[in-house]
C-alpha positions in Angstrom: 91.0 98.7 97.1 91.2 98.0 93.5 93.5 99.5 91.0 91.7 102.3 88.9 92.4 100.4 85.5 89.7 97.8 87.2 87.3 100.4 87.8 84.3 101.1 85.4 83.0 104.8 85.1 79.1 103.5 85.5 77.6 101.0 88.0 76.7 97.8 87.6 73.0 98.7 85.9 74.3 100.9 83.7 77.1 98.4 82.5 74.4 95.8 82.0 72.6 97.4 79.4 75.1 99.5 77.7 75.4 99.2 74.4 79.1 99.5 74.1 80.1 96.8 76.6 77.1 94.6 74.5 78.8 94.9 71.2 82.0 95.1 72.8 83.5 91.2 72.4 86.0 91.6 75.3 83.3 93.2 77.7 85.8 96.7 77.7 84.8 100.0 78.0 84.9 101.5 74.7 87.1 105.0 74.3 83.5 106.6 72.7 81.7 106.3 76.0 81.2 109.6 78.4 81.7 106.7 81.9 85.6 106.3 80.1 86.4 109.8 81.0 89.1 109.3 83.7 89.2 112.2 86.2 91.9 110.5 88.4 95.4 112.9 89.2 97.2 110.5 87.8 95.9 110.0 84.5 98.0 111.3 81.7 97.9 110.4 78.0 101.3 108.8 77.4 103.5 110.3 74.6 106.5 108.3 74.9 106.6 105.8 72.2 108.4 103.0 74.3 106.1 103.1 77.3 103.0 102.5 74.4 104.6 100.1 72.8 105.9 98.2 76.2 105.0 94.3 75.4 105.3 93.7 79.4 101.8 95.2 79.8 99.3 93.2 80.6 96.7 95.5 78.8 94.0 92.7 78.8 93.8 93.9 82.8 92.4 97.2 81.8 88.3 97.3 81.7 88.2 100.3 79.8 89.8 101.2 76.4 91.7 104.7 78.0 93.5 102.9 79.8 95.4 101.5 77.2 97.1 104.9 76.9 97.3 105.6 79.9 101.0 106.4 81.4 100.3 105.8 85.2 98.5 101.8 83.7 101.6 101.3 81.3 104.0 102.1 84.0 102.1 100.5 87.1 99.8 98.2 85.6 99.8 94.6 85.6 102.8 92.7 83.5 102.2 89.8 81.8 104.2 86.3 82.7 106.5 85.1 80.4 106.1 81.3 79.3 107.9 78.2 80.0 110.2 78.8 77.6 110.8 82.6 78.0 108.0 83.9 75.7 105.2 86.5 76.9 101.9 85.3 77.5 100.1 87.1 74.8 
């Protein structure tokens, strides 16, 4: 089972001709769209200003611009591996 920040709100016809993942240049799931809406218990719109601001996210993970600000994705999601020489991948 994938993770819900890996989960588009359309299928796969729908993504394919939408005009927001067209114009989009990293493919995402723009906030604008009604298929962005995230219905799932766990979503909740984070207020804390260190958990948006966390540079450990991996927030390139997340196909769809909500999930950005997202609590449960910046708590759970993916983290991002720091370099050779102790840096973050970003």
């Amino acid at each position: 089972m994938s993770a819900c920040w890996e989960q588009r709100g359309c299928d796969d016809e729908m993504s394919s001709r939408c005009p927001h993942a067209i114009a989009s240049d990293d493919g995402r799931c723009v906030t604008d769209c009604f298929y962005t809406v995230c219905w799932k218990p766990q979503h909740k719109i984070a207020t804390d200003i260190a958990v948006l601001l966390d540079q450990t996210v991996d927030r390139n993970a997340a196909i769809k611009e909500p999930c950005t600000f997202c609590e449960f994705f910046l708590q759970n999601g993916p983290r991002l591996q720091p370099l050779a020489d102790g840096s973050d991948s970003t």
